[in-house]
ZAMARGU-4260 file (C-alpha; in steps of 0.2 Angstrom, whole numbers, plus 5000, padded with zeros to 4 digits):
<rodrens>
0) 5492/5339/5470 | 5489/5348/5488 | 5478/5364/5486 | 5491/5379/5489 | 5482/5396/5491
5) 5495/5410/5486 | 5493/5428/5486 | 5504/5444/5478 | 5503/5462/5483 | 5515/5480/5487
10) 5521/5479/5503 | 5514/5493/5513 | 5518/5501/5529 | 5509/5497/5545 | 5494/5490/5535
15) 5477/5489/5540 | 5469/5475/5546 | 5461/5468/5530 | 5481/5467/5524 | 5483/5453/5537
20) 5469/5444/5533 | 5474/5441/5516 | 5490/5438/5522 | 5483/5423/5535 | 5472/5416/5519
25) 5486/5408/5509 | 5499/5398/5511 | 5511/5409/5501 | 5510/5428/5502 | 5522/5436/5488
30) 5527/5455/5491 | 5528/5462/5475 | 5544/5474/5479 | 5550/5474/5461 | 5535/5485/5456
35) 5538/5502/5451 | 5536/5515/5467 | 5522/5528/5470 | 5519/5542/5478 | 5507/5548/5491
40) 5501/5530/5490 | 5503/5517/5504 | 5520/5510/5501 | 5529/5519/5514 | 5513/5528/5525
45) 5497/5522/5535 | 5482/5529/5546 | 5483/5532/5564 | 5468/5540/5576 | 5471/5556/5586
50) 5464/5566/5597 | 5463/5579/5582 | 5455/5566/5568 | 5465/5554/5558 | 5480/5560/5554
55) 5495/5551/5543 | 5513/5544/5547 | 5524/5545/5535 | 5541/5539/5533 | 5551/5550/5522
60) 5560/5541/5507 | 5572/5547/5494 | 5562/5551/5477 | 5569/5564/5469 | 5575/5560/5451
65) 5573/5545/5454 | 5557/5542/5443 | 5557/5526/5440 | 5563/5516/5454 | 5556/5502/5462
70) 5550/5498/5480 | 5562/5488/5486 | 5577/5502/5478 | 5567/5516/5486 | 5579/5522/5500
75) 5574/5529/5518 | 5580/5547/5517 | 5578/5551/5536 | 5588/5541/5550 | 5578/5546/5564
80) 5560/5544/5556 | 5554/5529/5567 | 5558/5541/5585 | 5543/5552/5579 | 5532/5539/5573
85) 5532/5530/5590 | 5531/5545/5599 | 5516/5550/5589 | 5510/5534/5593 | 5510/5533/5611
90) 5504/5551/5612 | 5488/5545/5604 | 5485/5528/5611 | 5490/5533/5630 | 5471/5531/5633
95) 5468/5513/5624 | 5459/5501/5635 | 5479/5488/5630 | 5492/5502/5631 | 5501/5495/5647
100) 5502/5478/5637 | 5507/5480/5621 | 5517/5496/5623 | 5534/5484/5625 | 5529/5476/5609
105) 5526/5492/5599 | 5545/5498/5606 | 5554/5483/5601 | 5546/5486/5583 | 5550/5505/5581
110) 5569/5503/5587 | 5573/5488/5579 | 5566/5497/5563 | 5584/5501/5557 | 5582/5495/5538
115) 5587/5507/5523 | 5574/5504/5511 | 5554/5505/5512 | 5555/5488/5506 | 5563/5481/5520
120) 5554/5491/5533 | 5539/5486/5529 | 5545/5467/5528 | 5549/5470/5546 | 5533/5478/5551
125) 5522/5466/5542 | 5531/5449/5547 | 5534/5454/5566 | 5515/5459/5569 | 5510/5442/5557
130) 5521/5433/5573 | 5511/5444/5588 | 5495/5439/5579 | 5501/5420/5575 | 5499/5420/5558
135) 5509/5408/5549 | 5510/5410/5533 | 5527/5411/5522 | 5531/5429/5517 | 5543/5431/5503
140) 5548/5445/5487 | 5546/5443/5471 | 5563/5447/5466 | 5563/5428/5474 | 5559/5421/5458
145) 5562/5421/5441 | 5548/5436/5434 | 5543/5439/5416 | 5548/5455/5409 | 5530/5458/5402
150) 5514/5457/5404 | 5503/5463/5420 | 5494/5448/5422 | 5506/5435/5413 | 5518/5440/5428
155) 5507/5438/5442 | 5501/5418/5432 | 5522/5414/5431 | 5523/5419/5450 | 5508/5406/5456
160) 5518/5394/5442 | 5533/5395/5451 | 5523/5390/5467 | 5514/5376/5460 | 5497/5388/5468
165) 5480/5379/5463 | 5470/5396/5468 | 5475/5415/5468 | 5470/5428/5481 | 5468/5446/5474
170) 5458/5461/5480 | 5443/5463/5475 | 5449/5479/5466 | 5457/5468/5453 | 5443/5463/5445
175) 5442/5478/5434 | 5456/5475/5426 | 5464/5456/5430 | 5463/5444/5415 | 5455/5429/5423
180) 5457/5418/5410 | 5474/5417/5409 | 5474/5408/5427 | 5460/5397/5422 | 5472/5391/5406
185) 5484/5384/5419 | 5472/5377/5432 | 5473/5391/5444 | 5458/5397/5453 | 5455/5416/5456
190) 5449/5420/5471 | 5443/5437/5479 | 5443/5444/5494 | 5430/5451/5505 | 5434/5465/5517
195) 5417/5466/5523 | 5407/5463/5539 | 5422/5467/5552 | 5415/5468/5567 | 5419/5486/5576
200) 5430/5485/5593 | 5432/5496/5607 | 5442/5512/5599 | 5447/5529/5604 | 5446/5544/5596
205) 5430/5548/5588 | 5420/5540/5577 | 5424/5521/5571 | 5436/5520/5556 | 5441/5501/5549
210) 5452/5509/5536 | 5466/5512/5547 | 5483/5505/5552 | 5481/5487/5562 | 5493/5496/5577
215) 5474/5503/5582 | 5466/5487/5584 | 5480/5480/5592 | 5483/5495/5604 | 5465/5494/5609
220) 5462/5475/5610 | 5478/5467/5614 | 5482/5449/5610 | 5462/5447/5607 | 5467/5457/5590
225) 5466/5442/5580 | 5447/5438/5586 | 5442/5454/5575 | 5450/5446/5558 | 5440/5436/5548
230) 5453/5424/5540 | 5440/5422/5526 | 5437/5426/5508
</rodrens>
């Protein structure tokens, strides 16, 4: 049987550039949308650098009473959100060494952002920025496939099941609390990744931060983005 490499995680808005890399290790990356939504978390907000320190976007959702939705339920609650991101954006990064060249990229990314749910914004973020940086790999939901109702772990096995994976992809964060063992049962692999040793680029703004959106490497590096992954585990 061919090796498959799968990997399954929450979609997140503009994520950082470790996001990518795990997304550009696998051969199947799963956003797990069907998972229950949190607040204040990265689902539907990311990291930018400004002149005054980091500073958050945010995209406002709909979440009151509504306790218990998921991500891909959880509804954009303003229309015009995407206007203030970009111009947030551009105010910041006017000074970025690749402004001129990927600021047509950047547009095309805000105004076409026209989807009602976190969940499908982010799906268009994520998958257009995977295209800019020629990575491959096939993105899909979970609500794809057939989940279990239970079991944390038990789910995440069924999902690399249903994908005929030989190894599985996690955070390293997982290890506290992932039962390994139930992959090895089926003759699945665990692997962890390493968001170590990235090498700093030319950025703006103060002192160097890795933990922030991947719109800061690309604004400052261009098409030579990619150089500063490490497609590795």
């Amino acid at each position: 049987m061919k090796n498959k490499k799968v990997a399954i995680s929450q979609s997140n808005y503009i994520p950082w550039k470790g996001y990518f890399d795990s997304i550009a290790c696998v051969d199947e990356f799963i956003l797990y949308d069907d998972m229950q939504y949190t607040k204040r978390d990265w689902r539907n907000r990311n990291k930018i650098k400004t002149q005054n320190g980091l500073k958050w976007l945010t995209i406002p959702v709909e979440v009151k009473g509504k306790f218990y939705q998921k991500i891909n339920e959880t509804k954009i609650s303003d229309k015009e959100w995407h206007i203030n991101h970009l111009n947030l954006l551009k105010n910041s990064y006017v000074k970025s060494r690749c402004y001129n060249e990927v600021l047509p990229f950047i547009e095309s990314l805000y105004t076409t952002a026209t989807q009602e749910t976190i969940s499908e914004v982010n799906y268009h973020f994520i998958t257009k920025i995977c295209n800019y940086l020629n990575i491959t790999t096939n993105i899909t939901f979970s609500s794809d496939y057939n989940l279990l109702k239970e079991g944390k772990t038990e789910r995440l096995v069924n999902l690399c099941e249903q994908l005929n994976a030989s190894e599985y992809f996690s955070g390293p964060a997982a290890k506290n609390y992932m039962e390994e063992s139930l992959f090895l049962k089926k003759n699945i692999k665990v692997s962890y990744y390493d968001y170590s040793n990235y090498a700093e680029y030319e950025q703006i703004n103060g002192a160097f931060e890795h933990g922030v959106t991947i719109l800061d490497l690309i604004f400052n590096e261009g098409k030579n983005a990619v150089n500063f992954l490490n497609h590795s585990t």
